[in-house]
N, C-alpha and C positions, 0 to 999 in steps of 0.2 A: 248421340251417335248410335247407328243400329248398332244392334248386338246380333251375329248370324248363330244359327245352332249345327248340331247335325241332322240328318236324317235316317234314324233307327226305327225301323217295325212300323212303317206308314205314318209317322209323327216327327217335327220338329223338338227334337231336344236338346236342352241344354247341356253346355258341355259341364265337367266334373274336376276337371283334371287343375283351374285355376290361372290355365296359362295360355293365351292368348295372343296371336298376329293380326298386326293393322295391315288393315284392305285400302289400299291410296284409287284416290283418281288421278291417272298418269297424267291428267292433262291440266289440273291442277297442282299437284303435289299435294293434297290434302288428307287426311284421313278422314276414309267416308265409315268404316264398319270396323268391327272387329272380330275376328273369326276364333273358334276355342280350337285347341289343339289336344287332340284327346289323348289317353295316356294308355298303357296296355291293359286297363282292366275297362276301359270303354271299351277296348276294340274287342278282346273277350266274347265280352257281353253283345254285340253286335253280330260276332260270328257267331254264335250262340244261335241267335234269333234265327239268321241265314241258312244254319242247317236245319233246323226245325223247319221252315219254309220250304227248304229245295223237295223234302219226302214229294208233297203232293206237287210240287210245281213240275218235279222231274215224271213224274207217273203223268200228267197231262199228255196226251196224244199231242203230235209236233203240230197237226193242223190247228189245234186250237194255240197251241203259242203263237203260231207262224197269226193267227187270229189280233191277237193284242199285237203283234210288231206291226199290223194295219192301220189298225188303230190309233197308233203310236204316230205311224205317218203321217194322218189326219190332220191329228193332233202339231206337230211337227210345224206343219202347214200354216193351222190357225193361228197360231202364237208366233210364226217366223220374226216377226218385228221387236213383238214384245222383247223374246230370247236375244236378237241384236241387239239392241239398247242397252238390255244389260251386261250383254259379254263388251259390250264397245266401252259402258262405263267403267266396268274393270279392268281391261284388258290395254283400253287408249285406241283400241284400233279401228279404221274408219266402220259407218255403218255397213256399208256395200259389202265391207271386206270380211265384218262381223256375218252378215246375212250368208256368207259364200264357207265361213264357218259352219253353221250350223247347217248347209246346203249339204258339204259333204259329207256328214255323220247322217243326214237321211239318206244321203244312197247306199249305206250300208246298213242302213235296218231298212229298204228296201230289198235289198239282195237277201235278208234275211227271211223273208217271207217265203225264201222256196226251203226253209229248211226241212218239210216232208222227202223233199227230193235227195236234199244232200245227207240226211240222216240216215237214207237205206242202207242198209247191207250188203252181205251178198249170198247166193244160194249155191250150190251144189246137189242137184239130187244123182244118187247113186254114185258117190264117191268111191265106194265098197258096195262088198255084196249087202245087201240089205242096208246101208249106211247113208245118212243124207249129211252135209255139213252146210252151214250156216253162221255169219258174221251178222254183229249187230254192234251200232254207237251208241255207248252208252254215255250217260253225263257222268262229271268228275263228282260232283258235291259243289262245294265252293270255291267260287275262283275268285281271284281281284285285278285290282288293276290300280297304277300309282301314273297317276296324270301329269301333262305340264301346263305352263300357265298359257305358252302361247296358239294352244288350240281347247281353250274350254270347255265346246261341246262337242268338238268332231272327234276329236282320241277317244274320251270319255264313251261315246259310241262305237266307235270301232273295235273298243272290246266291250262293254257289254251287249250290247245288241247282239254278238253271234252268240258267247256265253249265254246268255239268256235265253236264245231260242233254243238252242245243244240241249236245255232243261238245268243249267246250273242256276245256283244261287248266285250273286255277285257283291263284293266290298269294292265299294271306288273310294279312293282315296285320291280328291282332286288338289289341284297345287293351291295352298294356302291364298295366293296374291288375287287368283279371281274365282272365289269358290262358289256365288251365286248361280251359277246358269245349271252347273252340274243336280243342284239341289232341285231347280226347275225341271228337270229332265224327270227326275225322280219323280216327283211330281204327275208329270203328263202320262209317266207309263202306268203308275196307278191309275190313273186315270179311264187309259188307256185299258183295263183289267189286268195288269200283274197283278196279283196278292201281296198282301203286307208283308217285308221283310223278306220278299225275293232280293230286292235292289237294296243294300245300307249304301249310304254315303256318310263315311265316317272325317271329319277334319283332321290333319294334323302333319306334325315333321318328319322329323327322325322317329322317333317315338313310337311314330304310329306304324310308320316305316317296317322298323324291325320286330312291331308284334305282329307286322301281316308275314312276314320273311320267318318269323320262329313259331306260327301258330300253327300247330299239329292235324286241325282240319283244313285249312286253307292249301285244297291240291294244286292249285296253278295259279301263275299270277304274269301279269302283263305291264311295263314298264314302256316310258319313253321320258328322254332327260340327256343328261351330259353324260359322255362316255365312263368317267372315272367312278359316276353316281351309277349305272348302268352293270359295268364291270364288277362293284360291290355286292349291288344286290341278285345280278347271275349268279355268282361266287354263291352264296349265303343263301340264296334259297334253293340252288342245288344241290348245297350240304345237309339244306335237310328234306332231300328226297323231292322237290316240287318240279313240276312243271314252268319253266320259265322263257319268256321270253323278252330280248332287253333292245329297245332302240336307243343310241345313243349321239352323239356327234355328226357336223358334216362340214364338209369342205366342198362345195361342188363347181366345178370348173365346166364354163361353157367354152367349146373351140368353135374360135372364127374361121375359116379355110378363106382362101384370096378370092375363091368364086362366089361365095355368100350376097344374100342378097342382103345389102350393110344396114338399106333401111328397116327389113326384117329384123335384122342381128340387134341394132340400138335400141327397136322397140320391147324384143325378147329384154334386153339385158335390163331396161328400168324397172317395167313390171317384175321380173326377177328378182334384181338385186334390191330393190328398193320399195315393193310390196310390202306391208304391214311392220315399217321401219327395219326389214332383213329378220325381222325376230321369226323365220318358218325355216325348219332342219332342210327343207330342201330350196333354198335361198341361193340362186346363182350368187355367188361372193367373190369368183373368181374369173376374169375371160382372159382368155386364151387365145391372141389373134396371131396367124404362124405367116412371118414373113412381115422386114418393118411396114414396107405399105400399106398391109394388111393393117396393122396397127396403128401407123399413121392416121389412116380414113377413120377407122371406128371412133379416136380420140377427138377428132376434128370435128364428127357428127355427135357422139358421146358428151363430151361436157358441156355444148350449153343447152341439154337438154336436162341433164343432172341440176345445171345451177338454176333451171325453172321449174322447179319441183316444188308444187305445193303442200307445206305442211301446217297440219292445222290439227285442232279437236275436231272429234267425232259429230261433234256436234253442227258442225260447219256443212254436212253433207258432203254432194257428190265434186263440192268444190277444192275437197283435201284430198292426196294421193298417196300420205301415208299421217299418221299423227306419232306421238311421246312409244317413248320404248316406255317398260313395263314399271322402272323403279327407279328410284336415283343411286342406288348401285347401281344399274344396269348402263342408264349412263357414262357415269364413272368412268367404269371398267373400257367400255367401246372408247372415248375420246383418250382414255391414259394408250391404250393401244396404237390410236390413232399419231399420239407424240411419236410413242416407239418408230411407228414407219416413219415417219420423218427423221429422227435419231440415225436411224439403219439406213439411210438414202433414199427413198423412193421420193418419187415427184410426184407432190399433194395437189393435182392436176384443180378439184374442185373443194376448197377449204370450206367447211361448213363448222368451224370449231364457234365462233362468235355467234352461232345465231339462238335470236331471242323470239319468242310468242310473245307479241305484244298483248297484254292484259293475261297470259296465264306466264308470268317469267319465274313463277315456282313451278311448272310446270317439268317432266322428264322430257321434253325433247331434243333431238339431237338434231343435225343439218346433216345434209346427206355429203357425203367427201368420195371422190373418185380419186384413183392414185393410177403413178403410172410408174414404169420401169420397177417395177416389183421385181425380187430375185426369191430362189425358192429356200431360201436361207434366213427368209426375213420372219420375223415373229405375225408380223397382217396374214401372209403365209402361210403358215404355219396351223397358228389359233383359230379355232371358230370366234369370230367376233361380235356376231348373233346383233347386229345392227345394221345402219344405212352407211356401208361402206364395200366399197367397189373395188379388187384390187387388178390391175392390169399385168399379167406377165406374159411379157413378149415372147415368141418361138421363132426359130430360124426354119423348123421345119414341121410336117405332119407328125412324123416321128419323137420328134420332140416333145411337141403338144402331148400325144398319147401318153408316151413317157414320163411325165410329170401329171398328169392324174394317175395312172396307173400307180406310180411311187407314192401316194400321197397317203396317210395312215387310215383316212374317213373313204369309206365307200359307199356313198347311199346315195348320191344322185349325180348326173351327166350330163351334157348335150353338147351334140355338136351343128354347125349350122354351114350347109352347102349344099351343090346344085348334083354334088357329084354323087350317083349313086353307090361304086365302086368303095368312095372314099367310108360313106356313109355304113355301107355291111359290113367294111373290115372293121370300122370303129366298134359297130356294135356286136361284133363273134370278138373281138380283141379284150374288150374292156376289162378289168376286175372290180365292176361297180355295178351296185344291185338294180339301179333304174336311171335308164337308158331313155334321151331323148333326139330325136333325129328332126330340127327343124323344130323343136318344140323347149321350150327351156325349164320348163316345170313337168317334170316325167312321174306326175304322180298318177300313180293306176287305177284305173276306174274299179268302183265296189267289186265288181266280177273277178277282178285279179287280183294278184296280192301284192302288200306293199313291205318291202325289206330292203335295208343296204348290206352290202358286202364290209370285211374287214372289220375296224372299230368302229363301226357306224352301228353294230347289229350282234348277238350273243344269242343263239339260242334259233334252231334248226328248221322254225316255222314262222313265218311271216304273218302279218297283221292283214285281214279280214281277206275275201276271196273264199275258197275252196280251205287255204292253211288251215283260216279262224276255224272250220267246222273239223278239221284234225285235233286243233290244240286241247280245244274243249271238248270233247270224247277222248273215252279210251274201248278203244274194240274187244270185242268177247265174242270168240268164236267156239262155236256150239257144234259136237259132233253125234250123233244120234243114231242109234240105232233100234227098230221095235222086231221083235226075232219072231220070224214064222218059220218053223221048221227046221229053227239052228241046230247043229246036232251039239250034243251033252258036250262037259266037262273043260275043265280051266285051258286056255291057249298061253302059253309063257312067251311068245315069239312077240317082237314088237309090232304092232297093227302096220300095214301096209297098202298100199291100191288094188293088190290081187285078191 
């Protein structure tokens, strides 16, 4: 069985610490690796290395970073297949869907290559009489970043790629269950010319967790995970002075309107709800069609498109449309919820609780289930259920519909789907959800903008890459200047002013 390490100061190392998580193939249930989980004098020792690194890496002029994040692209490029296969092996998830992974963590080390631009300043001459002032971004030192398992290499980029260019050092701390690809990455950007010990990628849990959360150099740090994981580590690393920012939870409700065009509306809802077996924070999990007929047609078109859903291993190609959730927890958890709805009333419109992979039946997958007459009291509801599970809740009106996303605790993503333009601006000036899609079901924001939810979905007053990412990772130092020709003599007590 491999044995994976970390990645400390441009080397592969072994871990120390003695304690160890198995790395499964979702599609077999098997144990392929075993990953070390390092302990707080690893991570230390890591951060160590990171500041000693960032001195010269931060003094680098931004052209020449913005230099390596090209490079990096290149790179990016050449390897694109390789990097799927492995996130598909650990993750389960198909190759197409693996490839569109790693697609989106290059366009934000794309976007990072204008960081000469987005690093300027600003100037002021003749503020004052003889006085010029001037702003400058400066880098924090060390920042991190604590990953999840169901985007390997695109989170993982989404903050270091901007960190990196800003001139900081970075600790990724990727989710133990697919730690390969992240280590890859590391890899390609030395490659790439970063210098040794700009980028650590340290293994680990908790552990590792709360030595990046209490380590006294570590100025900023970047989370994505469950909300109550999210809400701990806001909490705990703004108690000790950091910079944080926390993505957490989602519930995102797509609304049907009675003018939609339906066969649009069913195609958004599969790809949605049932792309990379639901396991993505912005996973339509909920539709929302207002008025029965409305709901009537969708269900009518809806389910036997849901019960023709091919699942399969990654391995199958572009024959499979989603493959195995991530663990047999993971499992578990989604089909025990799935009883629940049925306990609580709803109509299990498409039961996918029996199905088997023939020749992987140790395998995590689950069958995709569509439910119907959902109420907003129900636990499906309620829960993120981070699977291939579809809930329907009916609306008598527009109002309604809004009403119940807006009330719902998760705000990170939305859509609604109609002809009407009127309907379409008020949803989206109404909403209190961070991203908004109109006719579109997946409203995730292209590199250039930034990506955040509203409410419990998000902690922490800057959003994830865009314009934000080059806020978070700077801190500005405004410089005010004066060179004196002809000042006249002696001390001024009055506080400096425009005049």
């Amino acid at each position: 069985m491999q044995e994976l390490s970390h990645y400390i100061d441009g080397k592969h190392v072994k871990g120390k610490s003695g304690r160890f998580a198995d790395v499964y193939n979702p599609a077999t249930g098997e144990v392929q690796a075993r990953v070390p989980l390092a302990n707080a004098e690893e991570m230390d020792h890591a951060v160590k290395i990171a500041a000693a690194a960032q001195v010269a890496w931060g003094a680098t002029n931004p052209q020449r970073r913005a230099r390596v994040m090209m490079k990096f692209v290149d790179l990016l490029n050449r390897d694109m297949d390789k990097l799927a296969e492995a996130l598909s092996r650990e993750h389960g998830k198909t190759f197409p869907d693996a490839k569109g992974d790693v697609q989106r963590g290059l366009e934000v080390v794309e976007y990072c290559i204008g960081a000469p631009q987005m690093l300027k300043g600003e100037f002021t001459d003749s503020a004052g009489p003889g006085i010029d002032m001037y702003s400058m971004r400066q880098p924090l030192g060390v920042s991190a970043g604590i990953t999840p398992f169901n985007f390997p290499a695109m989170i993982p980029m989404w903050m270091f790629a901007p960190a990196l260019a800003c001139g900081n050092a970075f600790i990724l701390k990727p989710s133990e269950r697919d730690p390969s690809v992240p280590m890859m990455l590391a890899e390609l950007l030395e490659e790439a010319g970063l210098p040794k010990g700009v980028l650590q990628v340290v293994n680990g849990d908790k552990e590792a967790v709360d030595a990046i959360l209490d380590h006294p150099v570590i100025q900023s740090i970047g989370f994505v995970g469950s909300t109550p994981i999210a809400q701990y580590i806001y909490s705990r690393g703004c108690d000790n002075a950091k910079r944080v920012q926390c993505f957490g939870g989602a519930k995102n409700h797509m609304i049907i309107m009675p003018d939609a065009d339906m066969d649009q509306a069913v195609d958004a809802l599969i790809g949605a709800g049932y792309g990379a077996a639901g396991e993505r924070c912005m996973a339509i999990s909920v539709a929302v069609p207002v008025g029965e007929e409305t709901a009537d047609r969708l269900i009518a078109k809806l389910a036997p498109r849901v019960e023709s859903l091919k699942i399969g291993p990654y391995t199958a190609g572009d024959d499979v449309d989603f493959g195995p959730v991530v663990t047999a927890q993971a499992k578990e958890k989604i089909l025990g919820l799935v009883e629940t709805g049925i306990e609580q009333g709803a109509k299990l419109v498409v039961d996918g609780r029996d199905f088997k992979m023939q020749g992987y039946e140790d395998g995590f997958f689950v069958g995709a289930h569509l439910f119907d007459h959902v109420t907003t009291d129900m636990e499906i509801y309620k829960q993120e259920i981070f699977g291939p599970v579809l809930s329907t809740v009916r609306a008598q009106s527009y109002e309604e519909a809004l009403a119940m996303a807006m009330d719902h605790e998760y705000g990170n993503g939305t859509a609604i789907f109609t002809r009407d333009g009127d309907t379409a601006r008020d949803f989206a000036n109404r909403i209190n959800i961070g991203m908004v899609g109109i006719n579109v079901p997946i409203p995730v924001p292209l590199a250039y903008h930034t990506f955040g939810g509203w409410k419990k979905s998000a902690f922490g007053d800057l959003n994830q890459h865009g314009p934000d990412a080059f806020k978070f990772y700077t801190r500005t130092k405004t410089v005010t200047a004066r060179w004196p020709s002809g000042t006249k003599e002696g001390a001024d007590f009055s506080i400096p002013t425009m005049d």
